[in-house]
C-alpha positions as CSV (number, residue, x, y, z in Angstrom):
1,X,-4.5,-17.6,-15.0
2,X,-6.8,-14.9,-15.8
3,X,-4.6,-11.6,-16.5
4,X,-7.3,-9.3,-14.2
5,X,-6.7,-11.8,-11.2
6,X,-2.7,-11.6,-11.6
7,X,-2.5,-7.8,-11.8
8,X,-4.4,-8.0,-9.0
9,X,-2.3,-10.5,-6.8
10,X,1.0,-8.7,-8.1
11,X,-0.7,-5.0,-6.8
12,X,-1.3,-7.0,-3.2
13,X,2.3,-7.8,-2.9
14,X,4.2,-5.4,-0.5
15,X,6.7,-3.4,-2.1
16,X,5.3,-3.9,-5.7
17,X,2.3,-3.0,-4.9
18,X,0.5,-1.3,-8.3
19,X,3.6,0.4,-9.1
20,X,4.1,-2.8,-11.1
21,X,0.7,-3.9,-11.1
22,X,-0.1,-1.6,-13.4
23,X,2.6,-1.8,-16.1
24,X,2.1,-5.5,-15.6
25,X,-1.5,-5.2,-16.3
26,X,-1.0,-3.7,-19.8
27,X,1.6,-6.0,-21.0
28,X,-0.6,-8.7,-20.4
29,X,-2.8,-7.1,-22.6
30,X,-5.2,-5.1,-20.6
31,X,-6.4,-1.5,-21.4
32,X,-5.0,1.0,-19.3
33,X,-8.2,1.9,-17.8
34,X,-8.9,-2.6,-16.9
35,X,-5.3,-2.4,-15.4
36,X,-5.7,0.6,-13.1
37,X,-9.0,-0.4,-11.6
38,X,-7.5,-4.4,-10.9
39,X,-4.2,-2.9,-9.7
40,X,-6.4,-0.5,-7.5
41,X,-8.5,-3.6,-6.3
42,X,-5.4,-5.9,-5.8
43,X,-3.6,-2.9,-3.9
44,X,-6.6,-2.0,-1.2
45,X,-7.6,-5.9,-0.7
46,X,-5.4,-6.7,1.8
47,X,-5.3,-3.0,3.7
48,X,-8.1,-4.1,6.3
49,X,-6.8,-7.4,6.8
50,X,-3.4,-5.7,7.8
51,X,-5.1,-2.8,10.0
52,X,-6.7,-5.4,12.1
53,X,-4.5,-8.2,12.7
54,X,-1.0,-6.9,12.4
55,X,-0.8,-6.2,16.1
56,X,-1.8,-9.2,17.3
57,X,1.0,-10.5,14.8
58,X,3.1,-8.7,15.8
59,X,3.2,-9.3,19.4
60,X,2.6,-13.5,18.6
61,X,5.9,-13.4,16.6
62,X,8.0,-11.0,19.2
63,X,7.0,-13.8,21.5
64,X,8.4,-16.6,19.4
65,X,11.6,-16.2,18.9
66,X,14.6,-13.6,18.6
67,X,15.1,-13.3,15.5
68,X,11.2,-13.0,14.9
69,X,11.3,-10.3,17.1
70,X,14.1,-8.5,15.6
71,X,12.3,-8.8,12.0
72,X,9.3,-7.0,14.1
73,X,11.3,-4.5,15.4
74,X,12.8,-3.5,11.9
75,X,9.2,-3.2,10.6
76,X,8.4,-0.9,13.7
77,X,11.4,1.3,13.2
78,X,10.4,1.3,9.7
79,X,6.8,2.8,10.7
80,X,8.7,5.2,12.9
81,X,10.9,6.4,10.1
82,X,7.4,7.1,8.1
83,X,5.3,8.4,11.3
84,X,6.3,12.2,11.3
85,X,4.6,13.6,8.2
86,X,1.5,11.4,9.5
87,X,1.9,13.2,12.9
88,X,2.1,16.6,11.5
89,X,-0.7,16.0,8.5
90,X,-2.9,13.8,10.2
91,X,-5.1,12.0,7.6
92,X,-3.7,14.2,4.8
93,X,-0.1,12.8,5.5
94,X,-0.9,9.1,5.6
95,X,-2.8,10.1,2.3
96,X,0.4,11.3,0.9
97,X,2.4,8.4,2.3
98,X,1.0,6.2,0.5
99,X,0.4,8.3,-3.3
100,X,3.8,9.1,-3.5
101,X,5.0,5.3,-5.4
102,X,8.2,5.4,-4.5
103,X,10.2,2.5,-2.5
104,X,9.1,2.8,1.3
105,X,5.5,4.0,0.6
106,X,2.3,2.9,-0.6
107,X,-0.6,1.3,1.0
108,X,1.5,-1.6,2.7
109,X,3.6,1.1,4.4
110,X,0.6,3.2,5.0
111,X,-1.2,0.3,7.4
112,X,1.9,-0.4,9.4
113,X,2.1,3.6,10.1
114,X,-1.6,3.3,11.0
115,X,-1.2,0.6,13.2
116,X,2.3,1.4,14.9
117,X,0.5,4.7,15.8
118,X,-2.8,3.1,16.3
119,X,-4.9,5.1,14.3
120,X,-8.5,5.3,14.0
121,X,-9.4,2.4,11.6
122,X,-12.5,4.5,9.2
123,X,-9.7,7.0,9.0
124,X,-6.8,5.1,8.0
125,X,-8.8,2.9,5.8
126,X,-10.0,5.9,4.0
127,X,-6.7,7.8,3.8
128,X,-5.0,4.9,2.8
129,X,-7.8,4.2,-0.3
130,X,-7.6,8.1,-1.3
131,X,-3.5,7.5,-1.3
132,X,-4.1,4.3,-3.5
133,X,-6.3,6.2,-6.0
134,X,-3.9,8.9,-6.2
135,X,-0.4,6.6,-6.3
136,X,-2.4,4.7,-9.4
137,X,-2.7,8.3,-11.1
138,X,0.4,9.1,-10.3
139,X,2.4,6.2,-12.0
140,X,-0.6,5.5,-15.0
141,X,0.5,9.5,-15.7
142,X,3.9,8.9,-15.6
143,X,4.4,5.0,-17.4
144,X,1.9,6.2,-19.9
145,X,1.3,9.9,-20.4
146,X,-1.1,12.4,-18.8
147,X,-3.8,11.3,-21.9
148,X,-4.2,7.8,-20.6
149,X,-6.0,9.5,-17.5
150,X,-8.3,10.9,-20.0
């Protein structure tokens, strides 16, 4: 398989996200600069999908089982853990939810915040893009050095 397509679908995974997209990219031989802008790609792909439809999920699965809806409930108190800096910041602290690459953030997280709190979809869309640029500046500058963002 094409290494752009599988930085890609690694960067879409929750969790993983571009965090390892990213260093997974250039192993496979891509140049920093092709391995951001697929891990970016793979990372935002699946945000709208998630802001729209995860409610309705949601309450499907709650409605199917209890052990479904205890899985739901986890992810809810999960976006409730995460809902306070968004609260207080607004669009500025879902931005920073999901830059900061670190277990329990990143775009994934970001979306289920958005949609526990059902936020304005242009809004969380944007914030959450802005946090996905920043989170792939972040880790490029940290796994490779400040010059590879130059």
């Amino acid at each position: 398989m094409n290494k752009a397509i599988l930085t890609m679908l690694i960067s879409m995974a929750p969790v993983i996200e571009l965090r390892g997209g990213i260093p997974f990219g250039v192993t496979q031989g891509l140049s920093i600069g092709s391995a951001v802008f697929f891990a970016i790609i793979g990372n935002i792909l699946p945000i709208p999908i998630l802001l729209i439809f995860t409610s309705k999920v949601f309450e499907f699965l709650k409605s199917k089982s209890e052990g479904l809806n205890n899985f739901v409930k986890r992810l809810e108190l999960k976006a409730e853990k995460n809902k306070d800096m968004v609260e207080k910041y607004e669009f500025i602290g879902l931005m920073i939810l999901v830059a900061i690459p670190l277990p329990g953030t990143g775009a994934w997280t970001g979306a289920l915040v958005a949609t526990v709190m059902e936020l304005e979809f242009k809004k969380s869309i944007l914030a959450i893009f802005l946090g996905v640029i920043i989170a792939a500046i972040i880790v490029t500058a940290i796994t490779y050095g400040i010059g590879a963002l130059i």
